[in-house]
C-alpha positions as CSV (number, residue, x, y, z in Angstrom):
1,X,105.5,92.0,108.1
2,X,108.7,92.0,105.6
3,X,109.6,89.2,104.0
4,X,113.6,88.1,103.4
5,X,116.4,90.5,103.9
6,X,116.1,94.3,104.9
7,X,117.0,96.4,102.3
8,X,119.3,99.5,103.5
9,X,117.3,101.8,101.6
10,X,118.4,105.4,101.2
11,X,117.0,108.9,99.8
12,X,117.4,112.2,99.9
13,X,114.0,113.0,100.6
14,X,112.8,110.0,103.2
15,X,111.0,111.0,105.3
16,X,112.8,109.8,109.7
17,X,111.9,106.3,110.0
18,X,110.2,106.3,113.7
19,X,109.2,102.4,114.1
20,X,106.0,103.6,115.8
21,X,102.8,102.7,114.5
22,X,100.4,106.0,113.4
23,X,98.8,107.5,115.6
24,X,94.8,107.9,115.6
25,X,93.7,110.1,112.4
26,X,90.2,111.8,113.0
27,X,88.0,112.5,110.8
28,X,84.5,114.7,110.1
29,X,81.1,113.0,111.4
30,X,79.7,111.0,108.7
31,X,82.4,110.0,107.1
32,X,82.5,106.5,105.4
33,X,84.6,104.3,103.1
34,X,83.8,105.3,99.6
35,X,86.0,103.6,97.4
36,X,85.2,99.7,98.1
37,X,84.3,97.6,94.7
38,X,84.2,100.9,93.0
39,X,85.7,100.4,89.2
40,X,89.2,101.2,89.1
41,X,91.2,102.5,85.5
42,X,94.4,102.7,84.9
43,X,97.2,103.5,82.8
44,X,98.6,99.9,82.2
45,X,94.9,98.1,81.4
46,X,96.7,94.9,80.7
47,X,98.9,94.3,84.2
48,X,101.3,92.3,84.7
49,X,100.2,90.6,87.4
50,X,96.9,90.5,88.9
51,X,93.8,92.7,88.1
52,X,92.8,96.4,88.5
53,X,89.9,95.5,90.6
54,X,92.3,94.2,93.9
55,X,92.8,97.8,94.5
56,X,89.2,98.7,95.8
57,X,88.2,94.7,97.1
58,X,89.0,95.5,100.5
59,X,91.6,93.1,100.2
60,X,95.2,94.3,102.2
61,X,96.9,91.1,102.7
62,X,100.5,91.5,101.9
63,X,100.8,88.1,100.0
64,X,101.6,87.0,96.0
65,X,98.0,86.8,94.7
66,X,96.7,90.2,96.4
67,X,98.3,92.8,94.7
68,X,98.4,94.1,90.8
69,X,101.6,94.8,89.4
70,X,101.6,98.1,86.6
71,X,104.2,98.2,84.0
72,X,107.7,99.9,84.4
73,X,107.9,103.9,84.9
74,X,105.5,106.0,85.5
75,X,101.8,104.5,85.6
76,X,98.6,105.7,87.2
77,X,95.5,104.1,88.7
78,X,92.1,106.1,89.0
79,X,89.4,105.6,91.2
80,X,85.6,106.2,90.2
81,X,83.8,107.3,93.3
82,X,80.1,107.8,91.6
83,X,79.7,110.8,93.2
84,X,82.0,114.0,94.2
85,X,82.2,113.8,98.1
86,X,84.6,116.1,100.1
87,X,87.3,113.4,100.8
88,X,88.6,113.1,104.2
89,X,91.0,110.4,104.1
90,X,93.1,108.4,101.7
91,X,95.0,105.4,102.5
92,X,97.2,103.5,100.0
93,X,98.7,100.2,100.6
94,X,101.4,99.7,97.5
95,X,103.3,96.7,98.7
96,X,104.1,95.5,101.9
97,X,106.1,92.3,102.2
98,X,109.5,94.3,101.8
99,X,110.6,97.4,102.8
100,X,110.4,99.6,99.5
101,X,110.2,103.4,99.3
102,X,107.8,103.8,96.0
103,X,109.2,106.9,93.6
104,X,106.8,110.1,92.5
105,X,103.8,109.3,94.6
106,X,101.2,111.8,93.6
107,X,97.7,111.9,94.4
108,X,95.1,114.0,92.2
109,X,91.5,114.5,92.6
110,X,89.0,115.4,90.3
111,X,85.4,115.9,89.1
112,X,87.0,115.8,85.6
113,X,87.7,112.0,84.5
114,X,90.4,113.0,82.2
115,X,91.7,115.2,84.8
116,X,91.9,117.6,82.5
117,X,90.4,120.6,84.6
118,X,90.0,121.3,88.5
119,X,92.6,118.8,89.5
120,X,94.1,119.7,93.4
121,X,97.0,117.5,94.7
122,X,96.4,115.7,97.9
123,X,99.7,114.1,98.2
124,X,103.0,114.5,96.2
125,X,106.5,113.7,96.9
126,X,108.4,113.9,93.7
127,X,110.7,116.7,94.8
128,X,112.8,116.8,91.8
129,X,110.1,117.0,89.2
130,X,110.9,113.8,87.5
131,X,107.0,112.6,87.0
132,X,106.8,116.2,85.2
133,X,103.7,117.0,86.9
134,X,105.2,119.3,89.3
135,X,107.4,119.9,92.3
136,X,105.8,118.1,95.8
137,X,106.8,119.0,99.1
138,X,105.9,115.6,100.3
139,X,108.5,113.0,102.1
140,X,109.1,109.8,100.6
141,X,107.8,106.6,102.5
142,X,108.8,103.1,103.3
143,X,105.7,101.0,103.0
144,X,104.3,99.4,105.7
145,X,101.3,97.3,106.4
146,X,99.4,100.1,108.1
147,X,99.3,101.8,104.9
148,X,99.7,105.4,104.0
149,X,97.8,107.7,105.4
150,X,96.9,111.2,102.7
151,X,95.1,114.2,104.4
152,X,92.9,115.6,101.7
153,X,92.0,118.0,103.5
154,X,88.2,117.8,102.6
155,X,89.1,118.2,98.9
156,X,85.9,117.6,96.8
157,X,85.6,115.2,93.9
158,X,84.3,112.1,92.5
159,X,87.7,110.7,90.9
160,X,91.1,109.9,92.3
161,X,94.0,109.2,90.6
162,X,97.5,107.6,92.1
163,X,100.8,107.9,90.4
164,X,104.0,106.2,91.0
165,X,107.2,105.6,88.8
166,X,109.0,102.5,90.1
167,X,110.4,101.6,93.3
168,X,113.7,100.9,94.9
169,X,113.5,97.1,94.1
170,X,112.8,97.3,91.0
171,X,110.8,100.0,88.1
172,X,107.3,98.0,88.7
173,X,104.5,99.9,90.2
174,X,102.4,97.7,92.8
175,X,98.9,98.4,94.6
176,X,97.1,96.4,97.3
177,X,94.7,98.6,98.1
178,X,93.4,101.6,98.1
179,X,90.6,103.3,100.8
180,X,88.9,106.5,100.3
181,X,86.6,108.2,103.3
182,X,84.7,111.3,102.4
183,X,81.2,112.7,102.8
184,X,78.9,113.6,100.8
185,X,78.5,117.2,99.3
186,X,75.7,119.3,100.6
């Protein structure tokens, strides 16, 4: 559901708009939601609007009041999963009351906090390199209230970390929430 007046919103690296809702993602036997009221870190600790700790409350309303707004350029958000599990899905809801297409979306995973060592990219669309942490191969995305769907591919770790830099309504960086599935590591 947008809210007010379509944007006309254009990139060079947007992925075709299909109007079609996702089609079923499946996942390994045993897989279960990981990331629910698990503590959330950012790079912006003070933000704007809101608090860290809407991004894991199982909260995906689109409404003022459900979502926390990060500083302008590029900020992160990490996710503290207790444990390393091999991830199976990720699904990030940014903003969904208007049509926006968020900038640099990269997503890390890591046993290392810092994410200093062993971090493998899951997701990243900054084809130009502007975020500095590398060239993606990923299309851009107009949120919707389905959310976006990452394929980590089984990827293990016990931390996730988001990036964005701005969108095209404005340089803020917004999350609603955030759902990771994994299992656990035998």
């Amino acid at each position: 559901m947008f809210i007010g007046t379509p944007s006309n919103i254009k990139s060079p690296n947007l992925e075709p708009i299909t109007g079609k809702p996702r089609g079923p993602f499946f996942v390994p036997k045993g897989t279960r939601l990981l990331s629910l009221n698990r503590p959330v870190t950012s790079s912006d600790m003070q933000p704007v609007i809101g608090e860290l700790n809407f991004v894991t409350d199982g909260e995906k309303s689109g409404g003022d009041g459900y979502f926390v707004e990060l500083g302008p350029g590029k900020q992160w958000i990490q996710i503290d999963l207790g444990a390393s599990y091999a991830l199976n899905a990720i699904l990030v809801w940014h903003y969904h009351s208007q049509a926006r297409v968020y900038r640099d979306v990269i997503a890390q995973v890591s046993d290392d906090k810092d994410f200093l060592k062993g971090v493998v990219i899951a997701f990243n669309n900054d084809h130009d390199n502007s975020s500095g942490l590398g060239i993606g191969k990923d299309k851009e995305y107009i949120e919707v209230s389905e959310g976006r769907l990452i394929d980590p591919r089984g990827i293990r770790g016990r931390y996730v970390r988001l990036y964005s830099d701005g969108n095209t309504s404005n340089d803020l960086n917004h999350y609603v929430e955030v759902e990771i599935y994994g299992t656990p590591i035998k």
